[in-house]
C-alpha positions as CSV (number, residue, x, y, z in Angstrom):
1,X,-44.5,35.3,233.1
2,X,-44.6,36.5,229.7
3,X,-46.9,35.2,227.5
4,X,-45.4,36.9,224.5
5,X,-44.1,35.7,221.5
6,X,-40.8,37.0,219.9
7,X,-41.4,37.2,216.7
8,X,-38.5,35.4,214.5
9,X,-36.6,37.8,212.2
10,X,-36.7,36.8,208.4
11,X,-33.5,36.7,206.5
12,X,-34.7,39.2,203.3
13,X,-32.0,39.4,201.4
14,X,-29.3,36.9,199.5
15,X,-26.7,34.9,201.1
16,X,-23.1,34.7,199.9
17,X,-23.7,31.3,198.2
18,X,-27.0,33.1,195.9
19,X,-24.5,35.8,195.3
20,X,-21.6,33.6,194.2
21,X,-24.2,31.6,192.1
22,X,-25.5,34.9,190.0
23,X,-22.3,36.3,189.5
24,X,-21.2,33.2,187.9
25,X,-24.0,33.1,185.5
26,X,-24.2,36.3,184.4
27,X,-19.9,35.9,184.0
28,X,-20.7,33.1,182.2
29,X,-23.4,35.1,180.0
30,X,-20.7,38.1,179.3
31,X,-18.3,35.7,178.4
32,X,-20.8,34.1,175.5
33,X,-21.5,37.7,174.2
34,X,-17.9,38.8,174.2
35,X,-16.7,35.6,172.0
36,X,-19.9,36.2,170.1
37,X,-19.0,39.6,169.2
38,X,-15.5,38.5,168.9
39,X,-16.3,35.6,166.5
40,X,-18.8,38.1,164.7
41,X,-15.7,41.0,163.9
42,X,-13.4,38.5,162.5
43,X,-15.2,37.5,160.5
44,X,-16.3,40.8,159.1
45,X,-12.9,41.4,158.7
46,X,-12.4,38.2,157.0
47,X,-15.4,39.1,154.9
48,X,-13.6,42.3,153.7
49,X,-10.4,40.9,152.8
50,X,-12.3,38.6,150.5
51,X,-14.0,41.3,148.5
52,X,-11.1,43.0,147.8
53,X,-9.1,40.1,146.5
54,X,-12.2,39.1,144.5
55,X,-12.2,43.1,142.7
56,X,-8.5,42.8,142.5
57,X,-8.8,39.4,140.8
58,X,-11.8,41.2,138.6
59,X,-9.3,44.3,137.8
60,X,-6.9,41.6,136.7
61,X,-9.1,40.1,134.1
62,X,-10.3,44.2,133.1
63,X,-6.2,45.0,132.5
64,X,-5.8,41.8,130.2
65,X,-8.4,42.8,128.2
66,X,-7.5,46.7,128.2
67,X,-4.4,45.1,126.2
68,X,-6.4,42.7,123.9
69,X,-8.3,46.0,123.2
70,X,-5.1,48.2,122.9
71,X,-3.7,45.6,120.3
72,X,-6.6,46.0,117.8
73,X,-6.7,49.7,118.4
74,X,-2.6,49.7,117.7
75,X,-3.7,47.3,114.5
76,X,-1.4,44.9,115.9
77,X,-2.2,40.8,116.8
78,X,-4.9,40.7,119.2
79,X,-2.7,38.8,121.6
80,X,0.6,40.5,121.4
81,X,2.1,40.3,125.0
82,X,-0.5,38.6,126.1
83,X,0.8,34.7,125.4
84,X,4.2,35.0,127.5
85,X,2.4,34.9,130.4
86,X,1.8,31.1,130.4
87,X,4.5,30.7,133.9
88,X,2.2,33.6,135.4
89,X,2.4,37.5,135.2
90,X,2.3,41.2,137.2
91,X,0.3,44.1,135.8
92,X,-1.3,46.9,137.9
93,X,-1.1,49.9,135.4
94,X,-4.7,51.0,133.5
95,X,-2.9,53.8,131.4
96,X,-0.2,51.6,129.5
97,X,-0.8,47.8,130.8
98,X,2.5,45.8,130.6
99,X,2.9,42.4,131.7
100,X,5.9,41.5,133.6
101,X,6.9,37.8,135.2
102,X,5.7,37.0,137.9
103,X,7.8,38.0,140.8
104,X,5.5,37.4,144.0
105,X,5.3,41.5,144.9
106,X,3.0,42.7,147.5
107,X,0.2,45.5,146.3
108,X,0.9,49.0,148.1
109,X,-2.5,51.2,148.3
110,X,-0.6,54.3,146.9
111,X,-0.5,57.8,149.0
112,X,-1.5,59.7,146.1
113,X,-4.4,58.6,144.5
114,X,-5.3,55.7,147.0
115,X,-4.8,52.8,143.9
116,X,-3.6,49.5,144.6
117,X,-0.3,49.7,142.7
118,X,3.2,47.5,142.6
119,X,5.2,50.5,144.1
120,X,9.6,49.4,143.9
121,X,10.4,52.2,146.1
122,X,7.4,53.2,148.4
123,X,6.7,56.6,150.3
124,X,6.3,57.4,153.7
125,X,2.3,57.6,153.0
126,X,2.4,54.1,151.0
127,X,1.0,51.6,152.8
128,X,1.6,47.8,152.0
129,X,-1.4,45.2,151.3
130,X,-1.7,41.4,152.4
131,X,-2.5,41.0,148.4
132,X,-0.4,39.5,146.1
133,X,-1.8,38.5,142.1
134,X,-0.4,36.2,139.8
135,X,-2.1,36.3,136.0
136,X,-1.5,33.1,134.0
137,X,-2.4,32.9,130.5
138,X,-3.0,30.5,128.3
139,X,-4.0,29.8,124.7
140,X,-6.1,26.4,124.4
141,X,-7.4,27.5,120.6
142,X,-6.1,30.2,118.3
143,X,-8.9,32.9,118.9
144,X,-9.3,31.9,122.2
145,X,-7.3,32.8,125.8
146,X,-8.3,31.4,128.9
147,X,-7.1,33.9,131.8
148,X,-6.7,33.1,135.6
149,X,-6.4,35.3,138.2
150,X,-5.0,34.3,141.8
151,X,-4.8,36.4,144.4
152,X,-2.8,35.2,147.9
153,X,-2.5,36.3,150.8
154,X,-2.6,35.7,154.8
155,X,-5.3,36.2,157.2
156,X,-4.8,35.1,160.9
157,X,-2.0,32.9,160.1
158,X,-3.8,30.8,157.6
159,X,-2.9,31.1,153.5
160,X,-5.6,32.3,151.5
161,X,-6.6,32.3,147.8
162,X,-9.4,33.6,145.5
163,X,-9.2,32.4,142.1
164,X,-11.0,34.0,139.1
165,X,-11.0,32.9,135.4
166,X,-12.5,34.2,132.3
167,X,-11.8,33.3,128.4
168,X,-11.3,36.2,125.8
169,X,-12.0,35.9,122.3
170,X,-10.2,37.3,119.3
171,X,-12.3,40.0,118.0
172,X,-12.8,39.4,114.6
């Protein structure tokens, strides 16, 4: 007889139930990362959005002053046009600033010189904004107007609003 032993085959390499186990946690892992990354974009995006309603809120405060400083420079009061706006107002123009009431009007980034501009009939290349800005004025002391800016707008599904306030001073 044979004396010999038959040597026993080891099993080297993963059963199904290992494999099923890994594939799950490095799933699981992916997952994580993706909603990470996700998480991490949106709220860049968020981010953005923010910073551009605060510098549109900060160019609304620049345009009331541009016509406190036109009024002295035209010799008239120092806040001519400027205390009607007490119910909220819309400007957008640097050249010739005009306040008009307050109508709720979207911004349009304008095709020809890439402004953010209240456009009544846009062009092809005009492309509407999430932004709109309401400027309220009013005048607590005689030499003294306290501005506020608001800017609204909508950002996955949710209403959003910066607010920004400054007080101007007659110049005397």
């Amino acid at each position: 007889m044979f004396n010999s032993k038959i040597p026993k085959i080891k099993n080297k390499g993963f059963t199904l139930l290992e494999m099923l186990i890994a594939v799950t946690v490095i799933a699981v892992g992916l997952i994580g990362v993706h909603t990470a990354l996700a998480r991490a974009v949106n709220q860049a995006i968020e981010v953005r959005k923010r910073f551009i309603a605060i510098y549109l809120g900060q160019e609304g405060i620049e345009l009331i002053k541009n016509i406190r400083d036109g009024n002295w420079i035209e010799g008239v009061a120092w806040d001519d046009g400027l205390i009607s706006c007490s119910s909220g107002c819309e400007t957008d123009n640097f050249d010739h600033p005009t306040l008009t009431s307050y109508a709720e009007k979207y911004f349009y980034i304008d095709d020809a010189d890439d402004f953010y501009k209240y456009i009544d009939s846009p062009g092809a290349g005009d492309v509407k904004t999430l932004y709109q800005r309401k400027i309220t004025i009013t005048e607590p002391e005689t030499y003294k107007l306290d501005i506020k800016v608001e800017l609204f707008w909508k950002f996955n599904g949710e209403d959003k609003t910066i607010e920004v306030d400054q007080n101007i001073y007659k110049w005397r």
